[in-house]
N, C-alpha and C positions, 0 to 999 in steps of 0.2 A: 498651194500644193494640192486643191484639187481637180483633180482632169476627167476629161470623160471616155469610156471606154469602148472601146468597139471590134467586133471582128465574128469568122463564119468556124464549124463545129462541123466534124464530119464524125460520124457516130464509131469509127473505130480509135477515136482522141478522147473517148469514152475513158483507154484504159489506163490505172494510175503509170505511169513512168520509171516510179520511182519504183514498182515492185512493191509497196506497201500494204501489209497486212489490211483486210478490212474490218470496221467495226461488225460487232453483233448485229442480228439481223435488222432491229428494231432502228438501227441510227441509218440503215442505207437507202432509205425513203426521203431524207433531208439532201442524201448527196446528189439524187438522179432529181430534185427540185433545183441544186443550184447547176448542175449544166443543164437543163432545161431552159430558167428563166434569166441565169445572170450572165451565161457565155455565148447564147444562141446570137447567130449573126454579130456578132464583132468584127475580129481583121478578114480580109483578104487572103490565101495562102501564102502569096507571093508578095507581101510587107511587113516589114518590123512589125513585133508583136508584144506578147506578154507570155511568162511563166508563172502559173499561181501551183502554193499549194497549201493544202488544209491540213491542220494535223488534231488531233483530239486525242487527248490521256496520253498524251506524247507516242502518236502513233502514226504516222502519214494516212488521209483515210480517201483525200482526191488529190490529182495533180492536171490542171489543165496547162496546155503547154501551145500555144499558137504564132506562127509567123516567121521569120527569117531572121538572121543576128544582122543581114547588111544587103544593099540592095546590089551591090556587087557582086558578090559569090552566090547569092540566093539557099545561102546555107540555111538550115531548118533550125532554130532552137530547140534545145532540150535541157534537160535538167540539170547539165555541169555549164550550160550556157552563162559566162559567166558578164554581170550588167553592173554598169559604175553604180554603186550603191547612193553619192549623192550623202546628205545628211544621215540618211541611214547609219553612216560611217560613227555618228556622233556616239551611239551606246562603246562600240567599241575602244573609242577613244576613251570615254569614261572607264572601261574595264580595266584600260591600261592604267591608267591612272590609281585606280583601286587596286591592282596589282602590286603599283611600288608602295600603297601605303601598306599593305600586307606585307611588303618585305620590308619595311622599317627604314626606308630610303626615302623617305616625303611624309609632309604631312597635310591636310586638307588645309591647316588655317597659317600654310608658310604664303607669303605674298610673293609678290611683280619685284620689289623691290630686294628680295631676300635672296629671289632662283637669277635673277637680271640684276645685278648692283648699278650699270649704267642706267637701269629705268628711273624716267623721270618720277617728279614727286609724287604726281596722281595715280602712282601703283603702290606705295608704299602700304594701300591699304586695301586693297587688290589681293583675297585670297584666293589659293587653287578654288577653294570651296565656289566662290564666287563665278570662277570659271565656268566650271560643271555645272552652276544651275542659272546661269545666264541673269545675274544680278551684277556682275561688274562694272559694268559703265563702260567699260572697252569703246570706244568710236569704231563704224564699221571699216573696215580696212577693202569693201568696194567703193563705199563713198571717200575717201581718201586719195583712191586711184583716181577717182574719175575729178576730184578737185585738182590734183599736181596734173593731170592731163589736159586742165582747161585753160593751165597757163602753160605748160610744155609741151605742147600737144600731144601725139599718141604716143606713150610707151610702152606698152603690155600690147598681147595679141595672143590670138590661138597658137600662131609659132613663136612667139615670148610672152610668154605665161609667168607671172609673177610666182617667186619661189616663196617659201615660207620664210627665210630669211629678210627677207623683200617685206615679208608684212610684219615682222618683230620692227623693223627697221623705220616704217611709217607710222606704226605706233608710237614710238621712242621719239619720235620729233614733234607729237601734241603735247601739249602742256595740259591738257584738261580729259577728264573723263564726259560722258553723257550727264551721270550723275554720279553721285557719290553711292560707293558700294554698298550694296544694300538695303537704297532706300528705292529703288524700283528695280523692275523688270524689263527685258529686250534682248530677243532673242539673238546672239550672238558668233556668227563665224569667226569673227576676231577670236573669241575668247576662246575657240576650240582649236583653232591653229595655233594657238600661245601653246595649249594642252599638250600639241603632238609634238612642240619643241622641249617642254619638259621633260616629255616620256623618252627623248633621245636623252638631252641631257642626263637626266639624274640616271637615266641605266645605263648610258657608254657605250648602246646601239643604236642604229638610227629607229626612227617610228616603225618602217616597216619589217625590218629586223625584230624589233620586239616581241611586236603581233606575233609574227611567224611565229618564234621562241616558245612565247608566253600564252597562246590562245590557238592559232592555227595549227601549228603542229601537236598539242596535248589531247587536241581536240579531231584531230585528223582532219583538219577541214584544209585538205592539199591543194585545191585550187583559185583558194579565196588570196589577193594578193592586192598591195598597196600600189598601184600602178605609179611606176616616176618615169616621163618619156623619155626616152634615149637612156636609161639604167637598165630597165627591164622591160619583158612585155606580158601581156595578157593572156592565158589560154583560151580558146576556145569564145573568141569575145565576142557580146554583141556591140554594136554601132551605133549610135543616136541618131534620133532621126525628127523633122519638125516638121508640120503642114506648111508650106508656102502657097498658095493661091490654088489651092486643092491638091497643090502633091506634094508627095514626101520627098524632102530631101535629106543626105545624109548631113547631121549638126551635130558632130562630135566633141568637139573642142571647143573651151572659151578660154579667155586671158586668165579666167582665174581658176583651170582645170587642175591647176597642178598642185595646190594648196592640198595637206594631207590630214589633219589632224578632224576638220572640217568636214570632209567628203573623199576622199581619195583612194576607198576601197574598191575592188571588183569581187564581186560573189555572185553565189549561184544555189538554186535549191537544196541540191545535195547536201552542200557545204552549211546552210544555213538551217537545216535540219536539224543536225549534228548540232550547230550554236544552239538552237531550242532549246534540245536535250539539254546542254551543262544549262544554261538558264533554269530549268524545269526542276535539275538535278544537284544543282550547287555546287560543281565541281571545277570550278575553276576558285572561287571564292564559297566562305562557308556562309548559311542563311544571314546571319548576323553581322559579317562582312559587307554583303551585300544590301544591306535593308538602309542603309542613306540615299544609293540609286532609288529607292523606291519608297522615297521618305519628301512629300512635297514641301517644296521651299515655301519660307516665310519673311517677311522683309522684317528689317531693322525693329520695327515698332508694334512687330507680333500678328500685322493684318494679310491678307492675302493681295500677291500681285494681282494684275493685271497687263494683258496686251496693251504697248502704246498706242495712244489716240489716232497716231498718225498713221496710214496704209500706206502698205509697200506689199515687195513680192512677200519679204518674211514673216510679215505683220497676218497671222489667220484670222483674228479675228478682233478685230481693235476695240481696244478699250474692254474688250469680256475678262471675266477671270480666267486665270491661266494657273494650270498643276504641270509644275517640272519638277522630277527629281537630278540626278546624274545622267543625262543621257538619252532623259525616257521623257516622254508627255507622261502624265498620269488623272488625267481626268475622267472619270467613269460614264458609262454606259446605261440609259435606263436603271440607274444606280447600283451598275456591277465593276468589279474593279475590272482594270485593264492598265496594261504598258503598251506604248504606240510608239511608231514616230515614222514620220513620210521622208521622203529624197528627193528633190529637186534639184536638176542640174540639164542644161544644155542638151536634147536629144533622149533624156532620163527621165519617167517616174519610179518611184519608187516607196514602197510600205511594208512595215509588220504590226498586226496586230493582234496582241497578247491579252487573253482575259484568261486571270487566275483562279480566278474561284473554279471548286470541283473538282472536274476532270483535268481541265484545263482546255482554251481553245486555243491554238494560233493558225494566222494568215498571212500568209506572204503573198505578195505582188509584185511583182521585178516587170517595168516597160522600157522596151527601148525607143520609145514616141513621146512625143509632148503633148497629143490630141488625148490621152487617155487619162483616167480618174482613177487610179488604185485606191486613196482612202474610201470614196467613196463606195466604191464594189467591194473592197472587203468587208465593210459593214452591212453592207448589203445581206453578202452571202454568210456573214456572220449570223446574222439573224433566223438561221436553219440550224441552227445548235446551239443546245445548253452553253453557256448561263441564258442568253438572249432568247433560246425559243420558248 
């Protein structure tokens, strides 16, 4: 999930977008440093780009906005541009999930075997908890596809995209976990699709219906939406888009675009503004509600995980330690605290990054390219404000 970023700056993109107040005098010397050094020459005008934007003491303070949603309409991104969030999707998954434990309809330590009675045995010990901080042992449900497709050849595609049913259902036919729960770590799409099947089940609305309900609409965030192809569409959407032999093409879709619990959001600055604020503010959940999301997991035997040995796409950093709470990375900063977490996905990067202390800083980076590095540049530009300067 890291990419490198690129694109051009025309000094009237200078101004924020979003209408946001600016800080006092003394902090507007750090913002005309980061469009000076971190945005200068990136995209093209006329190719998929990026949305950033910076907020400090929960206030919008820059918003850079460059490049087009699609290479067909050559439409301009702006701030309700709304870009598949990708993994990003994960905090909100966990919200929902802390939601029904708020409402006394679930509980973090009910299992696979408790919410699924058909699950086989290797869930029986399989809690939600587990879910949420990617200790379950879950098997990946892409390598699963790609095993049943080396004997049946191709079944999934961008125009049949495996549904979330489809991955309860390939779960349900291993007999074995990775490992047993709790005794490692592995970052987990499986266990976060399991998640958005619970969040339907136990409320009696579907995943994307609940968000709505329960986060989007409380929140006002009206154009943030769980995209399902052929249920509904997108507003205002940007496109994916990948390098092939120097050019970009449009790479929207994969087999496994459709999975929701995982990555299946669409959002947009404005919208994710607004999420900050209840973040910042506590208003969706109370501090104390909240503080297991941001409580990093420990294994079975009281030590700290670790990324597996092995590399892959999900694998950042193998074999290093690894701080996850519900949803969130939580690994610090030149030892400031921080909540992160990137998006990868076909045509998509995507980042926010949160450091609490103080004032408080956040960074969002929504790409609709695959050549570009949002974790990367938002630390970058993080680095021009408190806690990091």
């Amino acid at each position: 999930m890291l990419y490198r970023v690129l694109g051009i700056l025309t000094a009237t993109l200078f101004l924020p977008l979003l209408h946001a107040p600016e800080l006092p005098s003394q902090t507007r010397e750090p913002v005309q440093s980061v469009g000076g050094s971190a945005f200068d020459a990136l995209v093209k005008p006329h190719e998929p780009g990026f949305a950033v934007l910076i907020r400090y003491g929960g206030r919008n303070v820059y918003t850079r906005i460059e490049g087009v949603r699609d290479l067909r309409s050559k439409t301009k991104i702006d701030a309700r541009t709304n870009f598949r969030l990708a993994s990003f999707t994960k905090q909100f998954t966990a919200a929902a999930i802390m939601l029904l434990v708020h409402d006394r309809k679930l509980r973090y330590d009910q299992t696979l075997a408790q919410l699924f009675p058909d699950f086989p045995a290797y869930g029986k010990s399989i809690t939600v908890r587990n879910l949420l901080n990617h200790t379950s042992g879950l098997p990946d449900y892409e390598d699963l596809m790609d095993a049943i497709e080396k004997v049946k050849g191709p079944l999934w595609s961008p125009e049949k995209q495996i549904q979330d049913d489809e991955v309860l259902e390939l779960l349900k036919q291993e007999k074995n976990g990775k490992f047993a729960p709790g005794t490692s770590w592995s970052y987990s799409n499986s266990g976060y699709v399991i998640l958005g099947i619970i969040v339907a089940r136990v409320s009696g609305n579907s995943y994307g219906e609940f968000l709505r309900q329960r986060i989007c609409a409380p929140l006002k965030m009206n154009h943030t939406v769980v995209y399902q192809k052929g249920k509904n569409e997108v507003s205002n959407r940007a496109f994916g888009h990948s390098k092939e032999k120097d050019l970009l093409k449009e790479t929207d879709q994969s087999s496994t675009s459709a999975s929701l619990g995982d990555g299946g959001i669409y959002s947009n600055l404005e919208d994710l503004a607004k999420w900050d604020d209840a973040l910042r503010n506590h208003t969706l959940l109370s501090e104390k509600e909240f503080q297991p999301a941001l409580t990093p997991v420990k294994l079975n035997d009281g030590s700290e995980p670790r990324w597996p040995l092995e590399p892959n796409d999900d694998n950042l950093h193998p074999g290093k330690p690894v701080s996850y709470g519900f949803g969130w990375f939580l690994d610090p900063v030149q030892g400031h605290q921080r909540m992160w977490h990137t998006g990868t996905t076909r045509g998509f990067r995507t980042v926010i990054e949160r450091f609490t202390e103080g004032d408080g800083l956040t960074v969002i980076i929504l790409c609709n390219r695959t050549d570009l590095d949002p974790e990367k540049l938002a630390l970058q530009i993080a680095g021009y404000y408190p806690p990091l300067k």
